[in-house]
C-alpha positions as CSV (number, residue, x, y, z in Angstrom):
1,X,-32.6,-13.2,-34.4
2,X,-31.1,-14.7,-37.7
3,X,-28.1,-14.0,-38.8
4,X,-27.8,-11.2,-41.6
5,X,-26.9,-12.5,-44.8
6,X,-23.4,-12.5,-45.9
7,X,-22.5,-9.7,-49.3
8,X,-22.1,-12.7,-51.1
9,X,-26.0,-13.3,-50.6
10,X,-25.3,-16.9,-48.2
11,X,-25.6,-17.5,-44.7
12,X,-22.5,-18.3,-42.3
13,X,-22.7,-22.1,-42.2
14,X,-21.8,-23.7,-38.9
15,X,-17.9,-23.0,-39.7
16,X,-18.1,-19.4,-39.9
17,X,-20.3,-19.6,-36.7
18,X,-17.3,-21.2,-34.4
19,X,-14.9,-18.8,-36.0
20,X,-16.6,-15.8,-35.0
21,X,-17.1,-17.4,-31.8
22,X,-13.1,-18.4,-31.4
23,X,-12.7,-14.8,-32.6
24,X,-14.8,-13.2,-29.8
25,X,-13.4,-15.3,-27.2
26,X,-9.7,-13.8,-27.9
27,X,-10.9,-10.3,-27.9
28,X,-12.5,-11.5,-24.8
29,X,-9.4,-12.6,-23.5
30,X,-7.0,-9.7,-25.1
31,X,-9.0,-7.2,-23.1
32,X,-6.4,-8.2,-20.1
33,X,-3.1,-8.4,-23.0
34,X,-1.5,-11.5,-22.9
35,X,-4.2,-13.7,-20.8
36,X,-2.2,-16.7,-19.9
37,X,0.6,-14.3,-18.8
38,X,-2.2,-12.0,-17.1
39,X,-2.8,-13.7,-13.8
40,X,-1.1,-11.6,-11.0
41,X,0.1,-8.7,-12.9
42,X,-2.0,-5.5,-11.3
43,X,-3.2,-4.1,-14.7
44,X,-5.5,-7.3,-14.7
45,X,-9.0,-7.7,-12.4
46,X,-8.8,-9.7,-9.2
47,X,-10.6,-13.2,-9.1
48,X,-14.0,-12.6,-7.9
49,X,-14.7,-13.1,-4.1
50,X,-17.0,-16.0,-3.5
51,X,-19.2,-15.8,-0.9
52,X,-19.1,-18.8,1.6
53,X,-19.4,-19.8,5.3
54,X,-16.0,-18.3,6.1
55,X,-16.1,-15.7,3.5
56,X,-18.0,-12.5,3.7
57,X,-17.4,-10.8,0.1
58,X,-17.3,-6.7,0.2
59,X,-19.4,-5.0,-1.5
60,X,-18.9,-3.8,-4.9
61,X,-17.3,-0.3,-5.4
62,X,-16.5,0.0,-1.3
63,X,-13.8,3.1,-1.0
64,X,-12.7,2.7,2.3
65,X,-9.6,4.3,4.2
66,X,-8.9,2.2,8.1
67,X,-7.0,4.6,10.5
68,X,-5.8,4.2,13.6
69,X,-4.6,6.1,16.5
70,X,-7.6,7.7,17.2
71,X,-8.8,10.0,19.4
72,X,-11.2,7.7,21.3
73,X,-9.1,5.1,22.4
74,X,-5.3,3.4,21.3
75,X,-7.7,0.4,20.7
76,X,-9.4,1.7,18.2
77,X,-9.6,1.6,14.7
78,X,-11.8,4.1,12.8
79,X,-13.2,3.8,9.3
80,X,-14.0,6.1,6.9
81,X,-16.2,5.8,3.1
82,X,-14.7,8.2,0.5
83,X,-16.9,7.7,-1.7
84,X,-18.1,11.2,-0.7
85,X,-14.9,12.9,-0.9
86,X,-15.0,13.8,2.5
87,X,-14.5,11.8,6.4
88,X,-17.7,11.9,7.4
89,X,-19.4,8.9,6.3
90,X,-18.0,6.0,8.5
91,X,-17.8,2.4,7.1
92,X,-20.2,0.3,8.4
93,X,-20.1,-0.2,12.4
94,X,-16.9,2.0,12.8
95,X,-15.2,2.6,14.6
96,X,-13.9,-0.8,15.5
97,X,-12.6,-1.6,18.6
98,X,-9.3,-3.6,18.5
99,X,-8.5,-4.6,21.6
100,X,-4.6,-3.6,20.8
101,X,-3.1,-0.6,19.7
102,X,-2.3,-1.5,16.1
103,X,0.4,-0.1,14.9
104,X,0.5,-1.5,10.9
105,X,-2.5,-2.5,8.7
106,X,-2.9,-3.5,5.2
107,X,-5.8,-4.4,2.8
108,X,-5.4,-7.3,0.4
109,X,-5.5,-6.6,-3.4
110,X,-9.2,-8.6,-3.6
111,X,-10.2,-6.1,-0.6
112,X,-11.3,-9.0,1.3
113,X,-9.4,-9.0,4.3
114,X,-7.4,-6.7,6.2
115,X,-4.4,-7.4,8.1
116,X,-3.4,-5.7,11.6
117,X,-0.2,-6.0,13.8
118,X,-0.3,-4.9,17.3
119,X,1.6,-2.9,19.2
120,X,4.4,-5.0,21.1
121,X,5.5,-2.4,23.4
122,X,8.0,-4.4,26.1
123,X,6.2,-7.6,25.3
124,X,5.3,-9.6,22.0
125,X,3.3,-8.6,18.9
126,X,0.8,-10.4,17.2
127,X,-1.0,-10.6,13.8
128,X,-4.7,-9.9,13.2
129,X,-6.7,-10.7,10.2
130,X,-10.2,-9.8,9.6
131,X,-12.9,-10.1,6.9
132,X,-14.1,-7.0,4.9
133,X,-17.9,-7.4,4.9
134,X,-20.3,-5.1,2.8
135,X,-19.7,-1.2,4.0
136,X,-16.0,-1.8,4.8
137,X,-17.3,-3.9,8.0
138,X,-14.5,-6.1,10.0
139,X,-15.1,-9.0,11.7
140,X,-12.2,-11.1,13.0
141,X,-11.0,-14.5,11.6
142,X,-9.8,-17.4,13.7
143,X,-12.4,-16.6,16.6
144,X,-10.5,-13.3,17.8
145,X,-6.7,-16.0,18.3
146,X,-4.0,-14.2,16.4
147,X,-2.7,-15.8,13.7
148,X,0.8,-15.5,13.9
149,X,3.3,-14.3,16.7
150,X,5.9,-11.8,15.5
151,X,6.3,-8.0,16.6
152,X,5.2,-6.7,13.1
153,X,6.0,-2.8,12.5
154,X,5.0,-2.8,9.0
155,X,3.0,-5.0,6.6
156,X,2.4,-5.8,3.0
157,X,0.9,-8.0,0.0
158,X,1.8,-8.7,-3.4
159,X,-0.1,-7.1,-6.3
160,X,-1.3,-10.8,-6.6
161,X,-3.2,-11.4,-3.3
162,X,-0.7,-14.4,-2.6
163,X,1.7,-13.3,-0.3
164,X,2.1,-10.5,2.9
165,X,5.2,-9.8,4.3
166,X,5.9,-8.4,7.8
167,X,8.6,-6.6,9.3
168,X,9.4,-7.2,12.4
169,X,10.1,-4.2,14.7
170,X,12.8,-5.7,17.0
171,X,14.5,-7.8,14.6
172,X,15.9,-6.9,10.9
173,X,14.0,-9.7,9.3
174,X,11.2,-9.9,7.1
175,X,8.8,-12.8,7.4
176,X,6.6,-14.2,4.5
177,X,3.6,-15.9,4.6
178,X,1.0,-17.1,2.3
179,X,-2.2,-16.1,2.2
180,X,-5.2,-18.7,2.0
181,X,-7.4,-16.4,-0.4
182,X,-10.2,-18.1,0.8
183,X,-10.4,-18.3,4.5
184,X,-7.2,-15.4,5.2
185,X,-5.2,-18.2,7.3
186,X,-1.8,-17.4,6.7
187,X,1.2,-20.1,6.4
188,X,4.0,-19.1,7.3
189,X,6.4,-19.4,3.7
190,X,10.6,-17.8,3.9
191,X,12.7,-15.4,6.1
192,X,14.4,-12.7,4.0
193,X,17.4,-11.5,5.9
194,X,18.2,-7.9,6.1
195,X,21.7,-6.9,5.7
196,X,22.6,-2.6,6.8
197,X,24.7,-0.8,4.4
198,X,28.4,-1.0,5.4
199,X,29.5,1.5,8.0
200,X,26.1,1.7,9.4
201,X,25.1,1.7,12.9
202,X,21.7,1.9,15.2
203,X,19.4,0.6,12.0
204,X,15.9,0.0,12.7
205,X,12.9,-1.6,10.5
206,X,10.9,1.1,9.0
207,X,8.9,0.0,6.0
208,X,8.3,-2.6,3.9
209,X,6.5,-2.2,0.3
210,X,5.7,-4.3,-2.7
211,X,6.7,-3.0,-6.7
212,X,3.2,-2.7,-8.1
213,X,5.1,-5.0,-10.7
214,X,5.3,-7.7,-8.2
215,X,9.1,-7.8,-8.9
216,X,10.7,-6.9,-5.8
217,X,10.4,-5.9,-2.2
218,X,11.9,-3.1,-0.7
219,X,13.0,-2.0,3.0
220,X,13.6,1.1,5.1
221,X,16.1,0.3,7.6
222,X,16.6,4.1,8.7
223,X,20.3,5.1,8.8
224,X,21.1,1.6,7.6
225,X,20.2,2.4,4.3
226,X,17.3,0.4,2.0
227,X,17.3,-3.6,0.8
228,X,15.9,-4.8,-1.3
229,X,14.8,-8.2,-2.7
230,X,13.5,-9.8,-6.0
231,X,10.5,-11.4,-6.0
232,X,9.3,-15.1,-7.9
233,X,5.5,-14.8,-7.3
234,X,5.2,-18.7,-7.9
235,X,6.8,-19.5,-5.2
236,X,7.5,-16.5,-3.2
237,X,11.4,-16.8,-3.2
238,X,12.9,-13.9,-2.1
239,X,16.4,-13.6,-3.6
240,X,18.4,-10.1,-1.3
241,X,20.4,-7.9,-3.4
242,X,23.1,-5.7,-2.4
243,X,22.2,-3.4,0.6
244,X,21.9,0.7,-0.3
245,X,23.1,3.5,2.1
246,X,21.9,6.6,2.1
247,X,24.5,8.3,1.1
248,X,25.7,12.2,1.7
249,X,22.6,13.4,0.9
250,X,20.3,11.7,3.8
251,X,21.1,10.3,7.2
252,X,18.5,7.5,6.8
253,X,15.1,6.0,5.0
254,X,12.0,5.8,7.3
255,X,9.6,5.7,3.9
256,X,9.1,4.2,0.5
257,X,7.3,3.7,-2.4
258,X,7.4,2.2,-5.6
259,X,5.6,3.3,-8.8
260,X,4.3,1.0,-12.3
261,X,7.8,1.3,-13.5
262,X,9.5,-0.5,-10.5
263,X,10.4,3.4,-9.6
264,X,11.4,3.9,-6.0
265,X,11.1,7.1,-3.8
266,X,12.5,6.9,-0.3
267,X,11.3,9.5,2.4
268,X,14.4,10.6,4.5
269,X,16.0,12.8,7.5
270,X,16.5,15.5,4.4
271,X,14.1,14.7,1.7
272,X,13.1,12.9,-1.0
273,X,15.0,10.2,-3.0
274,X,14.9,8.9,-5.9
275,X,15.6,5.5,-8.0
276,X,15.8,4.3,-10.8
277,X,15.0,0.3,-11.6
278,X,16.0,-0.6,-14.5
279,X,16.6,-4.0,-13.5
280,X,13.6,-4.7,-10.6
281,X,14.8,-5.1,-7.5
282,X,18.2,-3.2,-8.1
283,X,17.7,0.3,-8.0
284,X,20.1,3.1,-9.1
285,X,20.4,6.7,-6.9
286,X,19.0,9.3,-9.0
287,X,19.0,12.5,-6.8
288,X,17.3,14.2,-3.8
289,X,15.2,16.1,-3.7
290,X,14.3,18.9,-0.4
291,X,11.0,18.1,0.9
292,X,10.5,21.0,3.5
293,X,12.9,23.5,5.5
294,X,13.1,21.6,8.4
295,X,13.5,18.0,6.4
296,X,12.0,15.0,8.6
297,X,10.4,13.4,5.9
298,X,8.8,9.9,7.7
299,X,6.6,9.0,5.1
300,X,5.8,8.4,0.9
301,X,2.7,7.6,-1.5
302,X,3.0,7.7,-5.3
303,X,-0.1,7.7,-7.3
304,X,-1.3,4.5,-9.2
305,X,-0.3,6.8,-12.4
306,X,3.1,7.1,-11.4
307,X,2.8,11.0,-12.2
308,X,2.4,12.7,-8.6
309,X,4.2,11.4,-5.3
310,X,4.1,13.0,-2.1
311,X,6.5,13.1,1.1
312,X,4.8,13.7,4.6
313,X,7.4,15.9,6.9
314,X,7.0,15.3,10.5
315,X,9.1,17.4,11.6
316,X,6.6,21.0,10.4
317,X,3.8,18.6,9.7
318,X,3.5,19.3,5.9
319,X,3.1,17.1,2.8
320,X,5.7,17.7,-0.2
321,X,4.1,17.2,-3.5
322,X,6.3,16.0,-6.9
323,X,5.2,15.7,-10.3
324,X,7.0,12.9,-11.9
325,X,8.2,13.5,-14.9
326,X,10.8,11.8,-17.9
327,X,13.7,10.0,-16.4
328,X,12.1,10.0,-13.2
329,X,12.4,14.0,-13.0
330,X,10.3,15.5,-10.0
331,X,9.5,18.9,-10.3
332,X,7.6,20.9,-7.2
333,X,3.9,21.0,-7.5
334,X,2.6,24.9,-7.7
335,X,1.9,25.6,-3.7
336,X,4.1,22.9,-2.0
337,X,4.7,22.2,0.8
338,X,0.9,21.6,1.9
339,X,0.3,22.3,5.4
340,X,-0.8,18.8,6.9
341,X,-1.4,17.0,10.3
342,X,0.9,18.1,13.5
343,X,3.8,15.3,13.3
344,X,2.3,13.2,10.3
345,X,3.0,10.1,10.1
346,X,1.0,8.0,7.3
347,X,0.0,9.0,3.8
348,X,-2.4,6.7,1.4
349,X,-4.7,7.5,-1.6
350,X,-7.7,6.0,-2.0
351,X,-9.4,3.9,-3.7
352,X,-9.9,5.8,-6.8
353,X,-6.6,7.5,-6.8
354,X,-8.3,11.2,-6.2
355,X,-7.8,11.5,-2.5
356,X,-4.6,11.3,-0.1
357,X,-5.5,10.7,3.0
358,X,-3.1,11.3,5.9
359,X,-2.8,10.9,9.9
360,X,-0.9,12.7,12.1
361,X,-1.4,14.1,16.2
362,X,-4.3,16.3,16.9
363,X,-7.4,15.9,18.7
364,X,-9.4,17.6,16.1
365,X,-7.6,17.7,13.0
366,X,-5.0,14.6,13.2
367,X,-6.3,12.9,10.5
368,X,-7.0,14.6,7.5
369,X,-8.3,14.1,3.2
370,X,-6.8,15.8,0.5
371,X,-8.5,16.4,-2.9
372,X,-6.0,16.1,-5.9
373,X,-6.4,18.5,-8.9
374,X,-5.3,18.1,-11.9
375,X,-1.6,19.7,-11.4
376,X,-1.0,17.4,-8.2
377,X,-2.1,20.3,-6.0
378,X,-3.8,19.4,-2.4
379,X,-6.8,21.0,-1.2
380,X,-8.0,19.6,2.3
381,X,-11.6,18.1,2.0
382,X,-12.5,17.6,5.6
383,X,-10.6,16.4,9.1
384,X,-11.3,14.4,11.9
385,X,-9.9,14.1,15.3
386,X,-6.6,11.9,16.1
387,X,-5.0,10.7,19.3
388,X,-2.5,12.8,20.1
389,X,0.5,10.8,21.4
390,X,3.4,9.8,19.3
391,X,4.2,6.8,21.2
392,X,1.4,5.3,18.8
393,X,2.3,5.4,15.4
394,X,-0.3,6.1,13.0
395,X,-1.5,3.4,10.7
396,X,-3.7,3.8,7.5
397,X,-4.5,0.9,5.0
398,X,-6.8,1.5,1.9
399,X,-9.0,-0.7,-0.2
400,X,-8.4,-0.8,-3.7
């Protein structure tokens, strides 16, 4: 079609041409803000997979939640599509069978691979990583070999896809390793040391999470407190800041979570606390909040919005629900605590940010989806059996 002439009465010569053009590129670009600055922060799209020989690319739209401690078996792994809104449509050829009781799991940003610690019990752990196939299906990398050997207890990636980082269970380390976006092969990259809180004693690894930000990295070390560490993306230098304790008001961390605003929200022995990070990676105690009579809260999820976060309570298996408001306020959501899974363990949200989905200990009802309204209130949209042992801790990881 021709262009339409100009008020003047002329046609755009060849000039005007190549400045629309230049013109439609940058709002091309804009669409993302700054685009040479855009590449790793989270508010920007993922590279597109690329299907190869050693890459199976997941299908567009996939909502999949991976849980494990299932009734069946230890060993296995179930799946779930949310699309639905509900647990009963599995991802394609779940439930997956392990081989090991995995005990963390976690989907990289691209949702092209999945990574899986096992449980080291008395002996070593290994690392898992599989390829996310069209459905939410898994299929091993390496020919079934784990690819590195370290007794993992929890595991995460940075907003960017580059990097995962695994806690090891006996140790207070945290291991980093690069991720070969391609393939999944992971190269081992730094060691970030974990230093207690003064006056501490018998501190265990808990948790490790990513800011969405991709500023820091933060630990739960139990009574020992949280630590924290700043994050350079480029390189993946970890630089530790000063250790924090828990303080009167907790007897130790066993959960966190960060929100867009480099927020954090620790789950502890008598409730919820809260952060400010004004300077990533260097957070300043807010206040606690009570999560449930009995306290026990094990575990934390904050919605992609930053404006609802939730604290599971094992101790009276119920969930604690916050709306977050200025200054980092959290006020109780109308009907919480929500009654959850006996002795939950886990909490995630979906995919689309609509759903939490938590695991706990029952042999019908252990694992079970929440619908969010539009106050942050939970209404349970279906359950599905569990194992029923402790000694295996739950395990969810999301695509995103």
């Amino acid at each position: 079609m021709a262009p339409a002439p100009s008020h003047s009465g002329f046609l755009p010569n060849r000039a005007h041409l190549c400045a629309l053009a230049l013109l439609s590129a940058i709002t091309f670009l804009s669409g993302c803000g700054d685009f040479f600055s855009c590449e790793g922060k989270t508010d920007c799209p993922n590279p597109p997979c690329v299907p190869s020989s050693t890459v199976t690319c997941p299908a567009t739209g996939t909502n999949i939640a991976y849980v494990g401690n299932p009734a069946s078996s230890s060993n296995t792994v179930n799946g779930y599509n949310l699309a639905s809104g509900n647990l009963t449509t599995n991802a394609t050829s779940a439930p997956f069978s392990f081989g090991y009781s995995p005990i963390a799991m976690v989907v990289t940003p691209a949702n092209t691979f999945m990574y899986a610690a096992s449980n080291p019990g008395l002996s070593t752990g290994y690392l898992y990583g599989y390829s996310i196939g069209t459905g939410g299906a898994l299929t091993i990398l390496s020919g079934g070999a784990p690819l590195v050997t370290e007794s993992a207890v929890s595991l995460a990636v940075s907003p960017d896809g580059q990097w995962l980082f695994v806690l090891d269970a006996n140790n207070l380390t945290l291991s980093e390793y690069s991720i070969n976006t391609s393939t999944g092969a992971l190269t081992f990259n730094t060691t970030g040391a974990i230093t207690p809180a003064a006056g501490t004693v018998n501190n265990v690894s808990n948790q490790v999470t990513v800011a969405p930000s991709g500023e820091y990295v933060a630990v739960a070390i139990g009574t020992g407190g949280l630590q924290t560490f700043t994050l350079t993306t480029a390189t993946g230098a970890l630089t530790p800041q000063n250790p924090i304790g828990p303080g009167s008001a907790q007897v130790g961390f066993f959960g966190v979570a960060i929100d867009a605003l480099n927020n954090l929200y620790a789950a502890g022995t008598n409730g919820l606390s809260v952060f400010s990070a004004n300077t990533a990676g260097v957070p300043t105690y807010l206040k606690t909040y009570t999560t449930s009579l009995n306290g026990g809260s094990r575990s934390v999820a904050v919605n992609t919005t930053g404006t609802f976060v939730y604290a599971g309570n094992k101790t009276d298996g119920s969930i604690s629900g916050f709306s977050i408001g200025t200054n980092v306020v959290l006020s109780p959501i109308t009907g919480t605590p929500f009654a959850g899974p006996t002795l939950i363990g886990a909490l995630a949200f979906d995919q689309s940010g609509n759903y939490l989905i938590t695991s706990g200990y029952n042999a019908t009802t252990g694992i079970e989806l929440f619908a969010l309204s539009t106050t942050g209130a939970l209404t349970s949209s279906g359950t599905a059996a569990s194992g029923t042992t402790a000694s295996i801790l739950s395990a969810i990881a999301t695509t995103h």
